[in-house]
DRENLUMLO-984223 format. One record per atom (N, C-alpha, C): residue number from 1; atom name; x, y, z. Coordinates in steps of 0.2 Angstrom, whole numbers, plus 5000, padded with zeros to 4 digits. Example, Ala and Ser with C-alpha at 12.3 -4.5 7.8 and 13.67 -1.06 7.14 Angstrom:
<rs>
seq:atom:x:y:z
1:N:5066:4972:5039
1:CA:5062:4978:5039
1:C:5066:4984:5039
2:N:5064:4989:5035
2:CA:5068:4995:5036
2:C:5064:5000:5039
</rs>
This chain:
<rs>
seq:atom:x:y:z
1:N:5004:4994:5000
1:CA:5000:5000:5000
1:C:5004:5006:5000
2:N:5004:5011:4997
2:CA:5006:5018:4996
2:C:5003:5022:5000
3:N:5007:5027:5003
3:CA:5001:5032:5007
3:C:5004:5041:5003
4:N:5000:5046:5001
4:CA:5003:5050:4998
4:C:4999:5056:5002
5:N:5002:5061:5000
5:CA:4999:5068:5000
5:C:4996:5067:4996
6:N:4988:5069:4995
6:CA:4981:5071:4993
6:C:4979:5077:4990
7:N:4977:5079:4985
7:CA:4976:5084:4982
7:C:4969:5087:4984
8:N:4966:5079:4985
8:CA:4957:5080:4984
8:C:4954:5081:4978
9:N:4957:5079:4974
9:CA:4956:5082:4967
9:C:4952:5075:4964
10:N:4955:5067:4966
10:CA:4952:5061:4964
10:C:4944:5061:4966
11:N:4942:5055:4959
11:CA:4933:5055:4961
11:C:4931:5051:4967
12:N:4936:5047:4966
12:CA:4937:5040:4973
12:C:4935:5044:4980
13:N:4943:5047:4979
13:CA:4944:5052:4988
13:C:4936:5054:4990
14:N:4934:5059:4985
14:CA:4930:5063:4985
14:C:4922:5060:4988
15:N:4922:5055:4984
15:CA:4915:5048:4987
15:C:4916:5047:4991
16:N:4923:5045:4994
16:CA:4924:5042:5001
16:C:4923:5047:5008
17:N:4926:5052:5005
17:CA:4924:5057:5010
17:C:4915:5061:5010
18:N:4911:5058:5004
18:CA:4905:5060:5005
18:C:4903:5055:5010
19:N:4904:5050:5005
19:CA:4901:5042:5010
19:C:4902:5043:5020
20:N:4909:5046:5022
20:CA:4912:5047:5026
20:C:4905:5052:5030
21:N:4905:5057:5026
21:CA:4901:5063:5030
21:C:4892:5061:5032
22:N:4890:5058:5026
22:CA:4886:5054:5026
22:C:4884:5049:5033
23:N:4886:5045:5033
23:CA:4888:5040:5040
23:C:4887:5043:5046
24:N:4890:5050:5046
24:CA:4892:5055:5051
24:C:4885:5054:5052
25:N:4883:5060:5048
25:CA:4875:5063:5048
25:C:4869:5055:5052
26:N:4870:5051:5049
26:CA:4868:5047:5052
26:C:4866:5044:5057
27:N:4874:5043:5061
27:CA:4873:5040:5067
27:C:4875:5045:5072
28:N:4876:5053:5071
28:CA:4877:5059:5077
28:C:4871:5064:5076
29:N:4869:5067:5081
29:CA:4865:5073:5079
29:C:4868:5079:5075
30:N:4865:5082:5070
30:CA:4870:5087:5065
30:C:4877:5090:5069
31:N:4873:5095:5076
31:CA:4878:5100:5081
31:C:4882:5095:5084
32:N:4882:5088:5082
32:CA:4889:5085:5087
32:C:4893:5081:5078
33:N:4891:5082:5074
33:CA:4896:5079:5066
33:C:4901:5087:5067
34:N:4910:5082:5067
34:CA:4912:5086:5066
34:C:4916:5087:5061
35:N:4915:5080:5057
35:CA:4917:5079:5050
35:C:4918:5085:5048
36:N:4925:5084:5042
36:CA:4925:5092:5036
36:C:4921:5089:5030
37:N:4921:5094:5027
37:CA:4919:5093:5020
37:C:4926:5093:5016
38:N:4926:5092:5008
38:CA:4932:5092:5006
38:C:4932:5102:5004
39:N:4930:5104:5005
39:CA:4931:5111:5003
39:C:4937:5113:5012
40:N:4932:5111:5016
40:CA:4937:5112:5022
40:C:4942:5108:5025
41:N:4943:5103:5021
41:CA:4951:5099:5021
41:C:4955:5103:5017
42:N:4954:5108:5010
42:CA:4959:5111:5007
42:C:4961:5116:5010
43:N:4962:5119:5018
43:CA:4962:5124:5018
43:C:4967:5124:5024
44:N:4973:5128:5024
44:CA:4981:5129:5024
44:C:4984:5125:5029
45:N:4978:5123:5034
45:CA:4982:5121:5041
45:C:4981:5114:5042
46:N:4979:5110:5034
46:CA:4975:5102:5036
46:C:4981:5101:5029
47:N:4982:5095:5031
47:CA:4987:5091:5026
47:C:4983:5086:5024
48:N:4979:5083:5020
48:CA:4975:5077:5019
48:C:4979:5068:5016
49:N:4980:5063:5015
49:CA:4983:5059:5013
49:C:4977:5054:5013
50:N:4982:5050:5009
50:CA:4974:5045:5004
50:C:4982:5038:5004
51:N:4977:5034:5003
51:CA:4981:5026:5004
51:C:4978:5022:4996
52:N:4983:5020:4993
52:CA:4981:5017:4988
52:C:4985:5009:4988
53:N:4981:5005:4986
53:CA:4984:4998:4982
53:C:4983:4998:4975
54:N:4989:4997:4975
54:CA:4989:5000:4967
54:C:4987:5004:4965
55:N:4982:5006:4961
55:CA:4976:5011:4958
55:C:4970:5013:4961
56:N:4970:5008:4970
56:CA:4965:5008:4970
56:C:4964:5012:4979
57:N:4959:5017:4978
57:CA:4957:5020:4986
57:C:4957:5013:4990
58:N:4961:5016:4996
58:CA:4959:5010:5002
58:C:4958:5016:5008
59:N:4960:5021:5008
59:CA:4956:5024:5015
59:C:4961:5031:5016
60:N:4958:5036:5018
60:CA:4963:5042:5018
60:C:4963:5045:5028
61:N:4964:5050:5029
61:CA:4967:5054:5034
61:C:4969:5059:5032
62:N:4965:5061:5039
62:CA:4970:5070:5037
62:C:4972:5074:5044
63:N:4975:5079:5044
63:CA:4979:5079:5052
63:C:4977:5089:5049
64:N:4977:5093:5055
64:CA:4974:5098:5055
64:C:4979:5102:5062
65:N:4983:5107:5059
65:CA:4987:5111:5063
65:C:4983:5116:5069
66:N:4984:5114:5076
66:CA:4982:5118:5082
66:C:4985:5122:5083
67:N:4991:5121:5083
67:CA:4997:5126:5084
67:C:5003:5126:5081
68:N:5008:5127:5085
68:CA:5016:5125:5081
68:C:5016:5118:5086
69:N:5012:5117:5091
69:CA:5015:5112:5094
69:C:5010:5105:5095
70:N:5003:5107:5094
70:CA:4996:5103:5094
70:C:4993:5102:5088
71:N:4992:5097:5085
71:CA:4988:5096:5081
71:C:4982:5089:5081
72:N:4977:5090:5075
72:CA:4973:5085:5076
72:C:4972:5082:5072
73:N:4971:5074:5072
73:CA:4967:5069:5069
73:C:4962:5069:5066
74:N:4959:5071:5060
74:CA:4955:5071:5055
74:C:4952:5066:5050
75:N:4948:5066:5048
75:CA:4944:5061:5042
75:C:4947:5056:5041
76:N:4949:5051:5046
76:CA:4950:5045:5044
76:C:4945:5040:5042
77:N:4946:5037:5037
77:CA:4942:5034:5034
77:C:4943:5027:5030
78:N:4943:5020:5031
78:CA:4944:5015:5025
78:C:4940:5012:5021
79:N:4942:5013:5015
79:CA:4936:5009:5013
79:C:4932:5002:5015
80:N:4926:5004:5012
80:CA:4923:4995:5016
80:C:4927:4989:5013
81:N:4930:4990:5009
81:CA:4933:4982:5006
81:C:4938:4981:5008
82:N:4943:4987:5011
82:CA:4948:4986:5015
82:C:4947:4986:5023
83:N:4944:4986:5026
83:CA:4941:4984:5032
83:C:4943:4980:5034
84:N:4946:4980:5041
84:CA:4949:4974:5044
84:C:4955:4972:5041
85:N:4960:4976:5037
85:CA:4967:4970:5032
85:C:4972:4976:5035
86:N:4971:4981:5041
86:CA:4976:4984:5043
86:C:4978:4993:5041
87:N:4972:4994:5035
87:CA:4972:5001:5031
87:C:4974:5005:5038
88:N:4969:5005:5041
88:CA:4969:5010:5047
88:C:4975:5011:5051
89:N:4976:5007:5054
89:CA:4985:5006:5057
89:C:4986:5009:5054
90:N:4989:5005:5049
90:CA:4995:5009:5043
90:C:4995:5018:5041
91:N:4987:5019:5041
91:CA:4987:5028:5039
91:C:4989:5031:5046
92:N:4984:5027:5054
92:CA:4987:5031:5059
92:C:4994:5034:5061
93:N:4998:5027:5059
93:CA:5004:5027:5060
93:C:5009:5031:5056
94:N:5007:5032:5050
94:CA:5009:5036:5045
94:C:5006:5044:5047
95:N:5003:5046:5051
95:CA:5000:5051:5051
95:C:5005:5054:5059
96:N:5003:5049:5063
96:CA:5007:5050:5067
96:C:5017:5053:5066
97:N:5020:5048:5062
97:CA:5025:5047:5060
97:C:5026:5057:5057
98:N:5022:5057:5054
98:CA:5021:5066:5048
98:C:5019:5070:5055
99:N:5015:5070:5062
99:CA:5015:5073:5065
99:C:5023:5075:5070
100:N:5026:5069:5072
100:CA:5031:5070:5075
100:C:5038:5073:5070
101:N:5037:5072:5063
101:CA:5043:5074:5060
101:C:5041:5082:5061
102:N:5035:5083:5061
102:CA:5033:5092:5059
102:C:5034:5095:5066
103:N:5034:5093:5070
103:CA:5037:5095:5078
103:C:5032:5095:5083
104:N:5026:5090:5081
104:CA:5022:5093:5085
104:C:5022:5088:5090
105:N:5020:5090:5096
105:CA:5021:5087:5102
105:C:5013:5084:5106
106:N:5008:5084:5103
106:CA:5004:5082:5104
106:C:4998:5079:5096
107:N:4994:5075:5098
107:CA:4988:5073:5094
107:C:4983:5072:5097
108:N:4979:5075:5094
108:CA:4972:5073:5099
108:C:4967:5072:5093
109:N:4963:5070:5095
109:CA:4954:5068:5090
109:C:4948:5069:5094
110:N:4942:5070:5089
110:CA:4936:5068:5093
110:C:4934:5063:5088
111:N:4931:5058:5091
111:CA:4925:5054:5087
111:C:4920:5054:5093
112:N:4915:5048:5091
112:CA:4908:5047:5092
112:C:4908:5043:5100
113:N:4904:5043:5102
113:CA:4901:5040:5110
113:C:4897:5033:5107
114:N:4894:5031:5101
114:CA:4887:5028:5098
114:C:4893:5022:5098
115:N:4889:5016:5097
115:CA:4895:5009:5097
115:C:4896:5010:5086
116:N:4893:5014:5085
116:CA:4897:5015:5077
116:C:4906:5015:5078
117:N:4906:5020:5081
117:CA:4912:5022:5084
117:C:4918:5017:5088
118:N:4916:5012:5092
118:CA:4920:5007:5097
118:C:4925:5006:5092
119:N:4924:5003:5085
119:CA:4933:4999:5083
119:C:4937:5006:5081
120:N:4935:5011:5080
120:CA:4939:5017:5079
120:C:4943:5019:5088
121:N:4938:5018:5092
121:CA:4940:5020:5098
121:C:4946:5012:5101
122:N:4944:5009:5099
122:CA:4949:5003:5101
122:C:4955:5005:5097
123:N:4955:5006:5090
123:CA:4960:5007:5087
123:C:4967:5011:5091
124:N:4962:5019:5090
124:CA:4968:5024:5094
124:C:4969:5020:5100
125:N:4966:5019:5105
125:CA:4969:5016:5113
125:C:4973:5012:5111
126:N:4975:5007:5108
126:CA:4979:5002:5106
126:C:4984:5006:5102
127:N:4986:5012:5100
127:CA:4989:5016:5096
127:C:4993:5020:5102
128:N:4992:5021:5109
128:CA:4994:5027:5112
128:C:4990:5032:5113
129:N:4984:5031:5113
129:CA:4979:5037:5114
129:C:4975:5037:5119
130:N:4974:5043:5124
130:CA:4972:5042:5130
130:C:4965:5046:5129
131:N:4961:5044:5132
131:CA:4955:5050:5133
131:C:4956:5057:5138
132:N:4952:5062:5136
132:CA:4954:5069:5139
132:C:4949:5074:5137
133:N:4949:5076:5139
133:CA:4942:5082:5139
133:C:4945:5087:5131
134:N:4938:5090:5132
134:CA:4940:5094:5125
134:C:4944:5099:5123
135:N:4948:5098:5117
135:CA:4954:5103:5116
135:C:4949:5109:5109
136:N:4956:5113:5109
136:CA:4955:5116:5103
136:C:4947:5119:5105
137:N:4942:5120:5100
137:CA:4939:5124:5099
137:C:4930:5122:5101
138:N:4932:5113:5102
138:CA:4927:5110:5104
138:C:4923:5111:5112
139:N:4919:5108:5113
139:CA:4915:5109:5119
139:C:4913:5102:5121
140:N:4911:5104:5129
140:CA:4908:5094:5131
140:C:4902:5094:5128
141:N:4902:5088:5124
141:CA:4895:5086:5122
141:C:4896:5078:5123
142:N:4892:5075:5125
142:CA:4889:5067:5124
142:C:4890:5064:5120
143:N:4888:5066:5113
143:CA:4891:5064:5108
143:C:4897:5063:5105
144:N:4902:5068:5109
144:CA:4910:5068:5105
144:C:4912:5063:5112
145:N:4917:5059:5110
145:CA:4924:5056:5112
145:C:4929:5058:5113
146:N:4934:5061:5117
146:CA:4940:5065:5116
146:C:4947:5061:5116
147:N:4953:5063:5113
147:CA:4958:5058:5113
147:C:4964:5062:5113
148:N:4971:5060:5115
148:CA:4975:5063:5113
148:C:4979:5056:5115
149:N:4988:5061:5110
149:CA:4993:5057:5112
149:C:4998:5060:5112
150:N:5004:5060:5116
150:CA:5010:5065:5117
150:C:5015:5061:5113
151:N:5017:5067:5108
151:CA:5022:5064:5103
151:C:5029:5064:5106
152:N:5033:5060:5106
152:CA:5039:5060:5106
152:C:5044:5063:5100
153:N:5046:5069:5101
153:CA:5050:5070:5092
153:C:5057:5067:5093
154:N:5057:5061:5086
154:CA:5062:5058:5087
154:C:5067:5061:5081
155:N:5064:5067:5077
155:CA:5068:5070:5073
155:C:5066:5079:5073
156:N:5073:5080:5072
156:CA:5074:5087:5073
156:C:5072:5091:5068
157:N:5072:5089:5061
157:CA:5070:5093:5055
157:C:5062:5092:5054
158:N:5060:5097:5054
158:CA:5053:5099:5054
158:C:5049:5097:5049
159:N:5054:5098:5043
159:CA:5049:5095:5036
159:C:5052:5089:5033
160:N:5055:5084:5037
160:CA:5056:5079:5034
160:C:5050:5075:5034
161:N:5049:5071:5027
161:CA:5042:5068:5027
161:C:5042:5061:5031
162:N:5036:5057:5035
162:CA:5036:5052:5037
162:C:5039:5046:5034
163:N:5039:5040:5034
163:CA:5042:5034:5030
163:C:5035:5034:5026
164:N:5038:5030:5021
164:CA:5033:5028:5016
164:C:5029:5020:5019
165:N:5024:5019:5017
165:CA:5022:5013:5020
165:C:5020:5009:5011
166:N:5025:5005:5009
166:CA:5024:5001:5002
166:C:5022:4994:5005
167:N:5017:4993:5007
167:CA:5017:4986:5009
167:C:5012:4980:5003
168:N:5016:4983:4998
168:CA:5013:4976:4993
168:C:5010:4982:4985
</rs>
């Protein structure tokens, strides 16, 4: 699998992040979805990344700058056909990996309370993710889940990119 910087610009990405937003609206009330749209992932302080096998979407992430030193987990998402073979790992870690090269010292997310959300919340805890009240710009609501994780910066240069994850 490939994981790359995102343009937004594929028809793939773009249904996945509908289907994404979709699902949201679904299983949260509107005022707790706090999915982007893709017009609001193109916008200066979000990096977006997308995973391919071969030619094919298997799942994207996108990370969102809080400061010089906090940043968040965003629109993570794998496609249904790659579900369960590791996609997600592979993007957190790689998301991760681009966080700490960029200096930042913390990650945090919110997802869902509803059991929609359990293997996204299994995931991050299994990852280094703790629960934590709301950061950034959020508020306590029922609905949102809070997370975070304190990055170790195991490199000095700020724009070195993450490793490549070629796994087949």
């Amino acid at each position: 699998m490939k994981i790359k910087h995102d343009d937004l610009s594929s028809g793939d990405v773009i249904a996945l992040l509908e289907e994404h937003l979709k699902d949201m609206y679904a299983t949260s009330p509107p005022e707790s979805v706090h999915a982007l749209d893709v017009t609001a992932l193109k916008l200066p302080n979000i990096t977006f990344f997308s995973a391919w096998q071969s030619d094919v979407l298997a799942g994207c992430v996108a990370i969102r700058k809080l400061s010089s030193t906090e940043a968040e987990l965003k629109s993570m998402r794998t496609v249904a056909a790659f579900r369960n073979k590791g996609v997600a790992t592979q993007l957190l870690t790689y998301v991760i990996e681009f966080a700490i090269a960029n200096g930042y010292q913390t990650l945090s997310l919110e997802t869902g309370t509803q059991g929609y959300f359990n293997a996204a919340r299994q995931l991050y805890a299994k990852n280094g993710f703790k629960d934590c009240e709301p950061f950034g710009n959020y508020q306590l609501d029922p609905n949102s889940h809070f997370m975070t994780k304190p990055l170790v910066n195991i490199d000095t240069s700020p724009l070195s990119p993450p490793k490549c994850f070629n796994t087949g």
